[in-house]
N, C-alpha and C positions, 0 to 999 in steps of 0.2 A: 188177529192178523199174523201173529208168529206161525202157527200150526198151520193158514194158508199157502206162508211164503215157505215151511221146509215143505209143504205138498209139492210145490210147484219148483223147488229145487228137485227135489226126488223125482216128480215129472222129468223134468229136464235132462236130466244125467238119464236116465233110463233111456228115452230119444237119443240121446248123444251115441249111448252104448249101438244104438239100433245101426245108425248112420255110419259110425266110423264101419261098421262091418259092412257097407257097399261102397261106402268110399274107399274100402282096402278089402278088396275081394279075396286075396293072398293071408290077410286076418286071422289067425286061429281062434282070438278070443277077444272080448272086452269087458276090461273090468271096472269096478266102481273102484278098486280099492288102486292104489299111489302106489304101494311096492307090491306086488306081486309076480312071481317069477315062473314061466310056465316055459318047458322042453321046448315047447312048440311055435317056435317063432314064424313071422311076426305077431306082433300081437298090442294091445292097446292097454293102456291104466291111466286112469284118469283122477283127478283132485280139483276139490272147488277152493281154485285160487283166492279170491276177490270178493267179496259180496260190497258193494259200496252201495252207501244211502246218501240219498238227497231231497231236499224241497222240504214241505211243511211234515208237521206230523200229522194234519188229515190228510194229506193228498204227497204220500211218500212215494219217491221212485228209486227203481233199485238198478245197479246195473251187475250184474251174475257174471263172472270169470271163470271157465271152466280150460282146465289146463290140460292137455291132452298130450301123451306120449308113447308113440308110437317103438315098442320096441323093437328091432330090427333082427339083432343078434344075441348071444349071452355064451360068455363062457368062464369055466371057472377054473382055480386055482393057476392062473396067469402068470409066469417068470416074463424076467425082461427080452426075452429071446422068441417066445411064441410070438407067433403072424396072428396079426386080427384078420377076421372072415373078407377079405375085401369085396367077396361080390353083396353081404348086406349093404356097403358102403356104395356101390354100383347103384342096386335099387331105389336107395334114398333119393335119389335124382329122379327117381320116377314117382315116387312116392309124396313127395314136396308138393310138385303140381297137382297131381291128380286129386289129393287130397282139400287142396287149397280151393281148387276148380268147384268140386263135389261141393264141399260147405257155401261158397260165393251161390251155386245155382240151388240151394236148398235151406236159405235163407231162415223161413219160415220155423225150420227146423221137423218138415213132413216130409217122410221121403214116400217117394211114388212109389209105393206097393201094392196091388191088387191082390183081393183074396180070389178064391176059385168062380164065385158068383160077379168077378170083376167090381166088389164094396172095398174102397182104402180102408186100409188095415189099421193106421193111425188116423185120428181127428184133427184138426188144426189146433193150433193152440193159441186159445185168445188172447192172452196174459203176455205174449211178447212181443216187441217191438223189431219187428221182421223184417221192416227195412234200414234198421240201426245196429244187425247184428251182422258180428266180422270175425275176419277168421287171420289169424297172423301168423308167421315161424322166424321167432325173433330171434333164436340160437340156430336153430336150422340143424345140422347133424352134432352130437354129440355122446362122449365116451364118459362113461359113471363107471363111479367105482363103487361097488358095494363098502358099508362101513365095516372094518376089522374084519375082512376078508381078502383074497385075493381073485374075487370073481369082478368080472368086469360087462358090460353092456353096452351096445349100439343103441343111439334112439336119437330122434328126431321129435320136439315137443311144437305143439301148437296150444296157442291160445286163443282159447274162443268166447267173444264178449258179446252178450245177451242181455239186451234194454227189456225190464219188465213192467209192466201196464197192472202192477199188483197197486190196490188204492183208488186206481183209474175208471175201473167195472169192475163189478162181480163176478167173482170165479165159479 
């Protein structure tokens, strides 16, 4: 069951990376890894917050926390006198809904892509609980500081919680 359940985290994150980059069309990138820093903002990094288990141990259910962070802006070596970028801070307000909108209508976690012969590019995924996953911005915009630097970043985190059907069927 271990080796199933990192497939199907490793599934998941991989989808997630797909999505945020239509749910933020503006997106330079998406990453799997939590710090990573690229010129080219906005841009996404992602960490699996949460893994919770519960029920029996034949018939376990999990619920998957993926933490998503939208970075906005970045800038570095920062005095107390620099102006932060105010128009990423503008954007975040569009960025909020849209983003929040996007994952509520794609629940499933498939986003509607047609390949050339009009064949979804992704499958469904049976292993999740599609009408139990959510999407939330419980900090909503916020300012990071790099540690033992004086680079600093804009970003906006969501978390996104994904009920999985691993125990329930066969993957």
């Amino acid at each position: 069951m271990t080796d199933q359940l990192a497939t199907v985290v490793g599934n998941i994150l991989t989808r997630v990376r797909a999505l945020e980059s239509l749910a933020v069309p503006d997106a330079s990138y998406a990453s799997k890894q939590w710090v990573d820093f690229h010129p080219d903002v906005p841009y996404w990094c992602n960490r699996l917050a949460a893994l919770n288990v519960s029920g029996s141990e034949s018939l376990p259910t999990y619920e998957l926390v993926i933490q998503m962070r939208l970075v906005l802006t970045y800038q570095a070596g920062v005095t107390r006198e620099d102006n932060i970028d105010g128009n990423a801070q503008v954007k975040a307000w569009g960025y909020v809904p849209e983003v929040i909108r996007y994952f509520e209508n794609h629940r499933d976690l498939t986003p509607r892509v047609l390949d050339d012969e009009g064949d979804p590019v992704y499958a469904d995924l049976t292993y999740i609980d599609a009408g139990r996953v959510r999407i939330a911005c419980n900090r909503g915009l916020d300012l990071q500081v790099m540690p033992l630097t004086r680079s600093i970043y804009l970003s906006v985190d969501f978390d996104l919680t994904i009920p999985l059907r691993i125990g329930w069927e066969e993957i």
